[in-house]
N, CA, C and O atoms as a Tripos MOL2 file, in Angstrom:
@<TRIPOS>MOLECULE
protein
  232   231    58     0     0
PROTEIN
NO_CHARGES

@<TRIPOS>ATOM
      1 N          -4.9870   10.5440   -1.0300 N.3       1 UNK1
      2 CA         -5.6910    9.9210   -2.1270 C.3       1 UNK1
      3 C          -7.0900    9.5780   -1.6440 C.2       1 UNK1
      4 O          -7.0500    8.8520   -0.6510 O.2       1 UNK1
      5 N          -8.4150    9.9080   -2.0860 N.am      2 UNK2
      6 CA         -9.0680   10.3320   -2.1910 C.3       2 UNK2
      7 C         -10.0030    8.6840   -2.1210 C.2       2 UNK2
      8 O         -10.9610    8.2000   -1.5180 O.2       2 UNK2
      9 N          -8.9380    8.2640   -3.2170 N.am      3 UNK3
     10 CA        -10.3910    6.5420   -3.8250 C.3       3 UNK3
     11 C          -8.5420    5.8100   -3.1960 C.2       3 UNK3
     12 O          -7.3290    6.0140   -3.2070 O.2       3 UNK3
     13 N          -9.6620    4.8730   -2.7210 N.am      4 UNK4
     14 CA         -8.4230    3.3570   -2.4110 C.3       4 UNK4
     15 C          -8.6780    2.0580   -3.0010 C.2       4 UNK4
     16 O          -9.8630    1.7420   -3.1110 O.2       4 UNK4
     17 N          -8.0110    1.4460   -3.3040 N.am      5 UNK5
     18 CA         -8.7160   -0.1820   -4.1360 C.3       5 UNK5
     19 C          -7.1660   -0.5800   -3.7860 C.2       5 UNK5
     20 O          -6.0560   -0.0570   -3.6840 O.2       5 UNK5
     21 N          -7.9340   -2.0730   -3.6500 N.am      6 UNK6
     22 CA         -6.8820   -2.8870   -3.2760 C.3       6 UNK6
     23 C          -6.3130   -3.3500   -4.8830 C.2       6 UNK6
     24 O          -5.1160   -3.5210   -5.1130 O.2       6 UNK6
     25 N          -7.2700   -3.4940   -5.8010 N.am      7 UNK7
     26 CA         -6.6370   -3.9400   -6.8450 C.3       7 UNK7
     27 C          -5.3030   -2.7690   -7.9900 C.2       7 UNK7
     28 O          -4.4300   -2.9630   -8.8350 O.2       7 UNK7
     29 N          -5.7570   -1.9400   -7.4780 N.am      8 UNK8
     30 CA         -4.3720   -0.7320   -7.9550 C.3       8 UNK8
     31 C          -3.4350   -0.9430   -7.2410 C.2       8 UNK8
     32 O          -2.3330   -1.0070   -7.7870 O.2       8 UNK8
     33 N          -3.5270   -1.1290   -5.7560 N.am      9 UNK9
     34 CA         -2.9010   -0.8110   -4.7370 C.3       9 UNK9
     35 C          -1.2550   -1.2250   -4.7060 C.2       9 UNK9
     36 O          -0.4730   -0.6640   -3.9380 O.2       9 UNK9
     37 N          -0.9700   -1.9670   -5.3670 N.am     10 UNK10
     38 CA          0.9300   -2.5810   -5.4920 C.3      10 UNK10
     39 C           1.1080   -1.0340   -6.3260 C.2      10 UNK10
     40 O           1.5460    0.0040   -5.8310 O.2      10 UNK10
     41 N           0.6000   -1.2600   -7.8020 N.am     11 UNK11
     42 CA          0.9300   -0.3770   -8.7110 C.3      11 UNK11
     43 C           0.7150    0.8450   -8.0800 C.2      11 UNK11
     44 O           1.4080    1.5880   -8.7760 O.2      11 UNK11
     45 N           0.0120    1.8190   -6.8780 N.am     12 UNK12
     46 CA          0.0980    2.9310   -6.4830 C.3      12 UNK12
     47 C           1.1910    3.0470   -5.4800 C.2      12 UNK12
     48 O           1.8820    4.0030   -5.1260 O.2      12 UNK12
     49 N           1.1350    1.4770   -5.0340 N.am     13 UNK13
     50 CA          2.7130    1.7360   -4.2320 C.3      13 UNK13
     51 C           4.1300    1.9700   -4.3900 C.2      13 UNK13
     52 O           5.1130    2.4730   -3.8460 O.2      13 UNK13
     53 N           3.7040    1.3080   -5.4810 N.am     14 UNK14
     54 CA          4.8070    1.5670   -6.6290 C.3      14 UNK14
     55 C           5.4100    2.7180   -7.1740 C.2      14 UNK14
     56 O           6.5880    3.0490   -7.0450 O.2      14 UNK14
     57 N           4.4950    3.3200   -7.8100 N.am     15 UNK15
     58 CA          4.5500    4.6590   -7.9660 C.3      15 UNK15
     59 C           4.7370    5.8900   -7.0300 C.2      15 UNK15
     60 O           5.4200    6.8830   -7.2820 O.2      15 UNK15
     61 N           4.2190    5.7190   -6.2280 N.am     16 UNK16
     62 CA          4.7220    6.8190   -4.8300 C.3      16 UNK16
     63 C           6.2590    6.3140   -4.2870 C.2      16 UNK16
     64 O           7.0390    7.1980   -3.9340 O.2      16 UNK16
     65 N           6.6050    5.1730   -4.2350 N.am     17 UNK17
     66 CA          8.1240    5.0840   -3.6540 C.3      17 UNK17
     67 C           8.8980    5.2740   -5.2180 C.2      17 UNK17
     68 O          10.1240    5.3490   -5.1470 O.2      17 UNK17
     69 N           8.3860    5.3440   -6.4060 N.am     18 UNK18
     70 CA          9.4430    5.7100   -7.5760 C.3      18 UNK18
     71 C           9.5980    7.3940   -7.6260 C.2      18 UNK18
     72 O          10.4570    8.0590   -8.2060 O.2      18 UNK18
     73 N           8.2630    7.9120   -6.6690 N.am     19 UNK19
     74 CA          8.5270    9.3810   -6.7720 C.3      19 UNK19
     75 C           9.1080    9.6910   -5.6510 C.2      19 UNK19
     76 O           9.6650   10.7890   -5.6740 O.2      19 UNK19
     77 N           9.1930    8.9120   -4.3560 N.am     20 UNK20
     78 CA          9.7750    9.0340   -3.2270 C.3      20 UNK20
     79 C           9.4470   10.0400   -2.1440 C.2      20 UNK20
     80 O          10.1720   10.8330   -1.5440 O.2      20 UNK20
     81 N           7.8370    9.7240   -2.0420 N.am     21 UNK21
     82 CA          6.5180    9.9090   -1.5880 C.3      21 UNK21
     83 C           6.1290    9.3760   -0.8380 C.2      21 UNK21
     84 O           5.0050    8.8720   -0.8160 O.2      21 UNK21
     85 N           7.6170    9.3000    0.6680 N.am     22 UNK22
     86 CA          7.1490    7.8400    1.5350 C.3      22 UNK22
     87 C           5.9990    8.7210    2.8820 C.2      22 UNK22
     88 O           5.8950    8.0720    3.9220 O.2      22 UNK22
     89 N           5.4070    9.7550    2.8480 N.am     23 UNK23
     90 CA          4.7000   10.4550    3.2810 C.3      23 UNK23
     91 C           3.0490   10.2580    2.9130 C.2      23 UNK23
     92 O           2.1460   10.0980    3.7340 O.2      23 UNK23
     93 N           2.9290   10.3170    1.4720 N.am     24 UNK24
     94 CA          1.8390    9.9260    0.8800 C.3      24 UNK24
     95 C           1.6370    8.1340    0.8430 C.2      24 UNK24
     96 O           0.5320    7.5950    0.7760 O.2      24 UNK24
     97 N           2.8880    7.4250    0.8980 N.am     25 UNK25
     98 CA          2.6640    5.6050    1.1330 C.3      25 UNK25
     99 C           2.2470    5.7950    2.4210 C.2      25 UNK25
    100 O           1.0630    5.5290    2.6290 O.2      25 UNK25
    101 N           3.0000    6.2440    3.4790 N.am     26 UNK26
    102 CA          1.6430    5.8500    4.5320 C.3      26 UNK26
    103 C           0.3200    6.1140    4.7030 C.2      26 UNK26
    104 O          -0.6210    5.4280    5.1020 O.2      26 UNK26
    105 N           0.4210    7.2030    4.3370 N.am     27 UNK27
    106 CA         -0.6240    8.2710    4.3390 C.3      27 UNK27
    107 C          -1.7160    7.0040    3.4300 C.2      27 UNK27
    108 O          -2.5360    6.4560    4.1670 O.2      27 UNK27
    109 N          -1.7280    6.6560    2.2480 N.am     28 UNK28
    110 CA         -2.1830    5.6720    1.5780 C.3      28 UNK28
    111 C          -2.5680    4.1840    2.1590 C.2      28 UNK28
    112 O          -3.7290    3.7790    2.2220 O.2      28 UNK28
    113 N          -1.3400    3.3850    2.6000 N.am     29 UNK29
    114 CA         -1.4380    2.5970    3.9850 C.3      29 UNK29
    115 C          -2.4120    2.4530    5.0830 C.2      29 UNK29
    116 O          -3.2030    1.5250    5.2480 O.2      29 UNK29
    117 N          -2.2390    3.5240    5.8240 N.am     30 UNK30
    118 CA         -3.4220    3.8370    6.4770 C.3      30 UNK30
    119 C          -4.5250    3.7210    5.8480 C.2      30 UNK30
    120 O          -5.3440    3.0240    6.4470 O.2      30 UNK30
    121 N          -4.8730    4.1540    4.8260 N.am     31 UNK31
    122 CA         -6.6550    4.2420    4.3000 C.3      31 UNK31
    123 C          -6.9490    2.6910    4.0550 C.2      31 UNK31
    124 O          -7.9640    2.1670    4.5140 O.2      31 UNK31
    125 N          -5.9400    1.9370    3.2530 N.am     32 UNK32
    126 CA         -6.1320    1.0340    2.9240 C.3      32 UNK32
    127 C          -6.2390    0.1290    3.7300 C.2      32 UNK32
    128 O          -6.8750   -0.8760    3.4100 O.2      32 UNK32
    129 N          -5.6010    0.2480    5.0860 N.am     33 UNK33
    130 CA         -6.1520   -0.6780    6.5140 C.3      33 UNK33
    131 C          -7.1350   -0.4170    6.8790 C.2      33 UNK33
    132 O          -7.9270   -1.2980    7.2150 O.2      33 UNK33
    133 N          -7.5170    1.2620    6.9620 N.am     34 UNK34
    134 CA         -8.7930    1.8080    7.8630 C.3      34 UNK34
    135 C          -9.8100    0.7860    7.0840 C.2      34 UNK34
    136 O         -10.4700    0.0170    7.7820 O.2      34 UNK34
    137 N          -9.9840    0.7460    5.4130 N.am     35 UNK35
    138 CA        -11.3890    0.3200    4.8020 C.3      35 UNK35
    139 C         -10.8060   -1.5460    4.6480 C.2      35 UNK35
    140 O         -11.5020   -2.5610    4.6200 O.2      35 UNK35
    141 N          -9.6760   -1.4320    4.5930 N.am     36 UNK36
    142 CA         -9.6750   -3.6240    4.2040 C.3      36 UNK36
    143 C          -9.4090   -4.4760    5.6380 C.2      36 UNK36
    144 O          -9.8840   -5.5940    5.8410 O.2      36 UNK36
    145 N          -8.4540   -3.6450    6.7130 N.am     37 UNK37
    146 CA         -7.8700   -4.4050    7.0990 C.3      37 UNK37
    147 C          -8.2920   -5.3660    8.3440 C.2      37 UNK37
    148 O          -7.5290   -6.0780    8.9960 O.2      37 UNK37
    149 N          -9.7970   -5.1980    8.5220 N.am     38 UNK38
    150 CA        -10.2810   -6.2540    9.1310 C.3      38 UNK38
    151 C         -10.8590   -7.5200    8.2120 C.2      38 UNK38
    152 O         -11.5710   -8.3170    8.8220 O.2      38 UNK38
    153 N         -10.6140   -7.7770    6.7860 N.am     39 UNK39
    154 CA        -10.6810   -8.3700    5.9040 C.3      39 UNK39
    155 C          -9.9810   -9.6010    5.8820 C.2      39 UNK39
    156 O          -8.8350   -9.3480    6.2530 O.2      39 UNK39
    157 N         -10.1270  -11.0940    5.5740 N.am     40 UNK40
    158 CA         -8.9670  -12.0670    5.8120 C.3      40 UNK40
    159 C          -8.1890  -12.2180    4.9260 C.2      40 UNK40
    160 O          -7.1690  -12.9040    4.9910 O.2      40 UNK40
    161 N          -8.7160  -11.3690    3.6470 N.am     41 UNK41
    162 CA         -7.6520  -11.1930    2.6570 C.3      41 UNK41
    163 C          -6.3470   -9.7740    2.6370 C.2      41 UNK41
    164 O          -5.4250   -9.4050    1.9100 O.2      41 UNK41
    165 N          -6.9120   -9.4160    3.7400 N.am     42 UNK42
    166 CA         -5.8510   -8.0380    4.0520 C.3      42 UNK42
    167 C          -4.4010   -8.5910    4.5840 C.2      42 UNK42
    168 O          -3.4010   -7.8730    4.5780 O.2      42 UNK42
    169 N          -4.3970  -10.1480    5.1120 N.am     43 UNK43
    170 CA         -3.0200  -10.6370    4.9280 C.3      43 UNK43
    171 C          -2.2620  -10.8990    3.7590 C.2      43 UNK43
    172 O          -1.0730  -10.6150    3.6120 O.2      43 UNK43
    173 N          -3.3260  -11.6950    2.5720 N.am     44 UNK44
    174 CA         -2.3890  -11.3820    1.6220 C.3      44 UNK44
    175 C          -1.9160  -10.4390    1.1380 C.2      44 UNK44
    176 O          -0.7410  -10.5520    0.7880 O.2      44 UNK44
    177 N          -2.6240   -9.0980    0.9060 N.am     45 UNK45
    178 CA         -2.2660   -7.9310    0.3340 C.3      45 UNK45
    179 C          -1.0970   -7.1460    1.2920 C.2      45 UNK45
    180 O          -0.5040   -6.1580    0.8580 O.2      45 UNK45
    181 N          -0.8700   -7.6370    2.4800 N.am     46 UNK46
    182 CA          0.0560   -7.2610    4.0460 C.3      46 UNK46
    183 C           1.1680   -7.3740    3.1500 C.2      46 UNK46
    184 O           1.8930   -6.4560    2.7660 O.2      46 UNK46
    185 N           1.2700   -9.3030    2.6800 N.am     47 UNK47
    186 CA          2.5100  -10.0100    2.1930 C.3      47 UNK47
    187 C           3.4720   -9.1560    1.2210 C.2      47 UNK47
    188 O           4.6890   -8.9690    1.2110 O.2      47 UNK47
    189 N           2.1920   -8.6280    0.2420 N.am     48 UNK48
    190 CA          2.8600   -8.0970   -1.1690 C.3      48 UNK48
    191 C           2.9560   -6.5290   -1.1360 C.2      48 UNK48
    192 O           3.4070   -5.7860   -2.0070 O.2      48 UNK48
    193 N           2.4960   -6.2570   -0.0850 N.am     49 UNK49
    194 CA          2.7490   -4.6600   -0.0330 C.3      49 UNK49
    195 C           4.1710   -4.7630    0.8480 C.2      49 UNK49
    196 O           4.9870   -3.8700    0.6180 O.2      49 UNK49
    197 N           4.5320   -5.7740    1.8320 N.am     50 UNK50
    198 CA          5.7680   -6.1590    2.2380 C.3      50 UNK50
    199 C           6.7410   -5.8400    1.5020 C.2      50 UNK50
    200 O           7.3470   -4.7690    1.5260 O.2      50 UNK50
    201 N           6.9290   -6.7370    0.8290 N.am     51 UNK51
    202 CA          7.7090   -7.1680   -0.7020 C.3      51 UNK51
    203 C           8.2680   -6.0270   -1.6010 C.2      51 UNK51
    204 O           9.4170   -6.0100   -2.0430 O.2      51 UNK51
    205 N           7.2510   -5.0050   -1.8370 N.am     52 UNK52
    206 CA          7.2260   -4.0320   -2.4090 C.3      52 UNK52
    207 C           7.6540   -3.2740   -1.6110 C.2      52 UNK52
    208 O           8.4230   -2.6590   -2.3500 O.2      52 UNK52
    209 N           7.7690   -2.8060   -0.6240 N.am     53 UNK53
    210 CA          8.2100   -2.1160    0.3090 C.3      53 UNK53
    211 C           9.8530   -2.3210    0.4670 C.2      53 UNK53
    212 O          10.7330   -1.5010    0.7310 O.2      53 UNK53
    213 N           9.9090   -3.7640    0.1960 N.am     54 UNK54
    214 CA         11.3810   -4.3380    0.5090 C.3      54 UNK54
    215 C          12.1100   -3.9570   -0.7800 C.2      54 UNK54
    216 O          13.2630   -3.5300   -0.7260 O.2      54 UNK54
    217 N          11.4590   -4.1020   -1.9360 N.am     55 UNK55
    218 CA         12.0270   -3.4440   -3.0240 C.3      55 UNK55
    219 C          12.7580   -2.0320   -3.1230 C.2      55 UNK55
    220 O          13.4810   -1.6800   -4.0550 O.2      55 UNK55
    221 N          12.4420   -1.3010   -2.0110 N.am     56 UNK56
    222 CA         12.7130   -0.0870   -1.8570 C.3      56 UNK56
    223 C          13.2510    0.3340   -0.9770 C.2      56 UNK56
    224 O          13.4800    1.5240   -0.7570 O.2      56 UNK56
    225 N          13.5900   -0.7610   -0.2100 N.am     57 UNK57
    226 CA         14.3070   -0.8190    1.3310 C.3      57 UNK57
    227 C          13.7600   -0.3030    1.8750 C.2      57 UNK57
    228 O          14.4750    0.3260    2.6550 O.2      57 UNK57
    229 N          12.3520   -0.0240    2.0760 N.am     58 UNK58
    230 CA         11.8740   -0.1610    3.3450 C.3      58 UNK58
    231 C          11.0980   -0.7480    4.4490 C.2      58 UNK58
    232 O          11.1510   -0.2510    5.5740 O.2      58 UNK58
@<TRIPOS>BOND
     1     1     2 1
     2     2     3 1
     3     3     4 2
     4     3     5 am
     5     5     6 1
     6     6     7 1
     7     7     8 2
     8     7     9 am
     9     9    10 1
    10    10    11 1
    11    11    12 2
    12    11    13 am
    13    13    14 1
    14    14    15 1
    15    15    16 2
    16    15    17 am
    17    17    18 1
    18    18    19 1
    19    19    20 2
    20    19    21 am
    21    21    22 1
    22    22    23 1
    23    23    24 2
    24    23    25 am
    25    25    26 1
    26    26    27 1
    27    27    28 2
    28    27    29 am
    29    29    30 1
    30    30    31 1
    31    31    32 2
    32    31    33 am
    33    33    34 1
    34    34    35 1
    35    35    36 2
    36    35    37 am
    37    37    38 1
    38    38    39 1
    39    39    40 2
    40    39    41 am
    41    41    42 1
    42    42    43 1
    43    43    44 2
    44    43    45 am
    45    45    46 1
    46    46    47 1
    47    47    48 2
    48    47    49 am
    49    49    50 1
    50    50    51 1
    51    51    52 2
    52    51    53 am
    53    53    54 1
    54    54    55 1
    55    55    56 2
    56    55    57 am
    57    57    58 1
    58    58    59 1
    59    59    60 2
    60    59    61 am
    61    61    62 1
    62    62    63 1
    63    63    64 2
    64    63    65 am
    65    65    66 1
    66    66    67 1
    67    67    68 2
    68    67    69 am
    69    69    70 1
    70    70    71 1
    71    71    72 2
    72    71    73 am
    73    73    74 1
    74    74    75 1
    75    75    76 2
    76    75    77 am
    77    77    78 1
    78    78    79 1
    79    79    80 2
    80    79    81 am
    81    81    82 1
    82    82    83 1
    83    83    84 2
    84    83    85 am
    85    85    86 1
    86    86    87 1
    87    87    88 2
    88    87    89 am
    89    89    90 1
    90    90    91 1
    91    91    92 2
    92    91    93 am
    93    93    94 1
    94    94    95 1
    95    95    96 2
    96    95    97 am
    97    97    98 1
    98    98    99 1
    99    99   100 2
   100    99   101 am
   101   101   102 1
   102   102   103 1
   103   103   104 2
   104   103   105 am
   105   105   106 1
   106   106   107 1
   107   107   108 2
   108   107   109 am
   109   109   110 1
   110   110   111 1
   111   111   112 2
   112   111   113 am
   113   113   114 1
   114   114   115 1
   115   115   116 2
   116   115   117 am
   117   117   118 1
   118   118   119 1
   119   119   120 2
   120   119   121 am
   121   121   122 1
   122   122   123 1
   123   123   124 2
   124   123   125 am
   125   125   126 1
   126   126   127 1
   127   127   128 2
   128   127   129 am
   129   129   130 1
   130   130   131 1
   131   131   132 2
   132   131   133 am
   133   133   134 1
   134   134   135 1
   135   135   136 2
   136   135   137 am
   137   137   138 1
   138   138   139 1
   139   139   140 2
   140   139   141 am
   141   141   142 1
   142   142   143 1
   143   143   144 2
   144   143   145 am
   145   145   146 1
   146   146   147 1
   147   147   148 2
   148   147   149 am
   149   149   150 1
   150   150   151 1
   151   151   152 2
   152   151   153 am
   153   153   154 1
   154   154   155 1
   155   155   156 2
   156   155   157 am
   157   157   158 1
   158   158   159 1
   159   159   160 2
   160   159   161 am
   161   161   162 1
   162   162   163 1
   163   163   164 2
   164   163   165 am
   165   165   166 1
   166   166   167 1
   167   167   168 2
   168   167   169 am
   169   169   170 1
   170   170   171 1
   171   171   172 2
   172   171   173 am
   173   173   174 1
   174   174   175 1
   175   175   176 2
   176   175   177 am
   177   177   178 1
   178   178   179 1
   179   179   180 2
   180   179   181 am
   181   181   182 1
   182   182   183 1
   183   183   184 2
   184   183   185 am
   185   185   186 1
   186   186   187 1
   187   187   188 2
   188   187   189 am
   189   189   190 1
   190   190   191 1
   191   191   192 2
   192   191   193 am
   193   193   194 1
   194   194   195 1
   195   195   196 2
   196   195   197 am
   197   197   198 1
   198   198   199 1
   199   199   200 2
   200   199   201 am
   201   201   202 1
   202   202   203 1
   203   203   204 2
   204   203   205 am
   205   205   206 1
   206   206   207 1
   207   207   208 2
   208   207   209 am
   209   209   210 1
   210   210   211 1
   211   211   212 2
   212   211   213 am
   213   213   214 1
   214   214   215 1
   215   215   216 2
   216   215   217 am
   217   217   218 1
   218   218   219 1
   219   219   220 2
   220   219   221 am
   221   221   222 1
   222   222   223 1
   223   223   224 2
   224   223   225 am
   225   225   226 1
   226   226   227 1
   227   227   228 2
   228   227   229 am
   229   229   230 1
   230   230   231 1
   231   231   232 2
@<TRIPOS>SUBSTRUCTURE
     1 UNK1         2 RESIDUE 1 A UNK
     2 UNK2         6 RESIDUE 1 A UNK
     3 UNK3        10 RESIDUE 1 A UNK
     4 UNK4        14 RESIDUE 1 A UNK
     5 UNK5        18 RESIDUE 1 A UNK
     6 UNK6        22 RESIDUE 1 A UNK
     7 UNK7        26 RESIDUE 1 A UNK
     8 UNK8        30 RESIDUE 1 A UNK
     9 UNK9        34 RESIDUE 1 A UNK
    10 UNK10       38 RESIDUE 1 A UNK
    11 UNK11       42 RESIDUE 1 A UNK
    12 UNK12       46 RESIDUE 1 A UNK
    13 UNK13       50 RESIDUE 1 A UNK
    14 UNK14       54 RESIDUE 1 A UNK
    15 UNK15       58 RESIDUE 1 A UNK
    16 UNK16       62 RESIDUE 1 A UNK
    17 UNK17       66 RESIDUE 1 A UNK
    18 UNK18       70 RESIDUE 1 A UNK
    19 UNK19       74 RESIDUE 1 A UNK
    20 UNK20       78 RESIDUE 1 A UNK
    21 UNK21       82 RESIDUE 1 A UNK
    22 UNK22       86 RESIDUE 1 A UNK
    23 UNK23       90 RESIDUE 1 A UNK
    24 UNK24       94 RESIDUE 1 A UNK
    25 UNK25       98 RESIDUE 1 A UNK
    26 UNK26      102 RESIDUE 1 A UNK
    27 UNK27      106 RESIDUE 1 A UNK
    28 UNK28      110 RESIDUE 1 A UNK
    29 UNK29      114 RESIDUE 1 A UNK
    30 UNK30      118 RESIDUE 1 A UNK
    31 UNK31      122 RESIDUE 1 A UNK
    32 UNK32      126 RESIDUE 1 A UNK
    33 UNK33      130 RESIDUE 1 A UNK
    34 UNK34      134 RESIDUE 1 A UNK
    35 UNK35      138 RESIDUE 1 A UNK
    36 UNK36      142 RESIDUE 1 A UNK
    37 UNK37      146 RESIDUE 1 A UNK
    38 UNK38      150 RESIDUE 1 A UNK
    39 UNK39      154 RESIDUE 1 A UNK
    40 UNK40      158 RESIDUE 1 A UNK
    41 UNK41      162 RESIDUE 1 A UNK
    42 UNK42      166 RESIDUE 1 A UNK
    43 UNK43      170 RESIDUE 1 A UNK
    44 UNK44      174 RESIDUE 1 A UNK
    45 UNK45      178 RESIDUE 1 A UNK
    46 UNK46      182 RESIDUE 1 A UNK
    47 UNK47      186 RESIDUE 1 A UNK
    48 UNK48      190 RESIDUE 1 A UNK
    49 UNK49      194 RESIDUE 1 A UNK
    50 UNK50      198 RESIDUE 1 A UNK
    51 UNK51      202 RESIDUE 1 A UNK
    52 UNK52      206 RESIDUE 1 A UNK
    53 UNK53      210 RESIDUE 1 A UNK
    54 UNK54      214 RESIDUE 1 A UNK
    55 UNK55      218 RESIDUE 1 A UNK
    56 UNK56      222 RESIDUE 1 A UNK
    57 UNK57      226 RESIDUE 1 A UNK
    58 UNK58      230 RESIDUE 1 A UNK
């Protein structure tokens, strides 16, 4: 994926583990650390991409 935003970012996670696209979630993951995750808000978004992750057992 090409564009990253943190504000899509649950809802794209979302969508790739409903298509079961856990190749493209990291793949996604990664970008979204490379450009936020020296950010102090990249913990909260850590929390809820957690969560969501757990939704899906993983």
């Amino acid at each position: 994926m090409a564009k990253t935003a943190l504000h899509l970012s649950e809802e794209t996670f979302r969508f790739l583990l409903q298509a079961v696209d856990t190749e493209e979630v990291k793949h996604y993951l990664e970008q979204l650390h490379a450009k936020y995750g020296a950010e102090k808000r990249w913990a909260i978004f850590a929390k809820k991409y957690a969560a969501v992750f757990a939704e899906y057992g993983l």
